[in-house]
C-alpha positions in Angstrom: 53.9 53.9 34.6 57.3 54.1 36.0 58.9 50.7 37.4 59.7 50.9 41.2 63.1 49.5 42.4 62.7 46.5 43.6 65.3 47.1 46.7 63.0 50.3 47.4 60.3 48.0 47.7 61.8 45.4 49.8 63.3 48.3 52.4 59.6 49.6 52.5 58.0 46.3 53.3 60.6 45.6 56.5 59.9 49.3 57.5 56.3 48.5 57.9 56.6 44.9 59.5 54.3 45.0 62.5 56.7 43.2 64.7 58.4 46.8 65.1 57.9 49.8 65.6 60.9 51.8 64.3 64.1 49.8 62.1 67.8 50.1 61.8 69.4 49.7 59.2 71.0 46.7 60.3 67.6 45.2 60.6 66.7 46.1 57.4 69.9 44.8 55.5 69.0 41.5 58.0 65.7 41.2 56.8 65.7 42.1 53.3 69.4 40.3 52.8 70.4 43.8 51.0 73.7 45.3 52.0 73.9 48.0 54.5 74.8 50.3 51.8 72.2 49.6 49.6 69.5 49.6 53.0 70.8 53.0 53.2 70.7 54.4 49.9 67.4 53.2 49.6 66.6 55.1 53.1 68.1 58.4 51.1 65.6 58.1 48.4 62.8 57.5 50.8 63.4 60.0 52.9 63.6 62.4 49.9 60.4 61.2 48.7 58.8 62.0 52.3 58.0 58.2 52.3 60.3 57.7 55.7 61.2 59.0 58.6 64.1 59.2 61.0 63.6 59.5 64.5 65.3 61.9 66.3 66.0 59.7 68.8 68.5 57.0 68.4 68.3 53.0 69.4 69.6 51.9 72.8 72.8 51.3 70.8 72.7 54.9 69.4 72.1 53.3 65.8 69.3 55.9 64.1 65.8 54.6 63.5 63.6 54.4 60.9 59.8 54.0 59.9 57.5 55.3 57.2 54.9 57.7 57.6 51.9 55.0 57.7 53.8 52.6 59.9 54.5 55.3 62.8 50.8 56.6 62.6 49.5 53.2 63.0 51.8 52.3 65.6 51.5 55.9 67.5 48.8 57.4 69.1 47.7 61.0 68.1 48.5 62.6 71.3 52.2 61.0 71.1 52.2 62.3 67.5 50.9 65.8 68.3 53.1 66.1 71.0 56.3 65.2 69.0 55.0 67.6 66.3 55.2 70.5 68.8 58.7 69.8 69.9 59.3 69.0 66.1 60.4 65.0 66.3 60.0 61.5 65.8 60.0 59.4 68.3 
């Protein structure tokens, strides 16, 4: 079984801490103590691997947001979901 990156693992367990909904990446690097560069790369990967998400709509300080799949269902009711599916976002 193949390792998983540590920093991987650390950028998916903020993404899915129930005190938010969606992250930065400031937040991120905050709470993990990783650089913003390495928050982000990590983000890359994620995203690649359809493990995150970015929403399509930004913070109140136009930084982009970010969740995982299983955090924004939980934290997302269906009909919020279906109708962000229709006009093909995250939010």
């Amino acid at each position: 079984m193949a390792e998983i990156d540590p920093k991987l693992e650390l950028v998916v367990a903020a993404l899915e801490d129930a005190r938010h909904k969606w992250r930065t990446v400031n937040g991120v690097s905050e709470q993990t103590s990783l650089s913003k560069e390495d928050v982000f790369e990590a983000l890359i990967q994620l995203i690649d691997a359809d493990v995150v998400i970015r929403s399509t709509v930004p913070s109140a300080s136009g930084e982009a947001l970010y969740a995982t799949h299983d955090h924004y269902k939980r934290f997302t009711s269906l009909s919020k979901r279906l109708g962000a599916a229709f006009r093909n976002r995250s939010e």
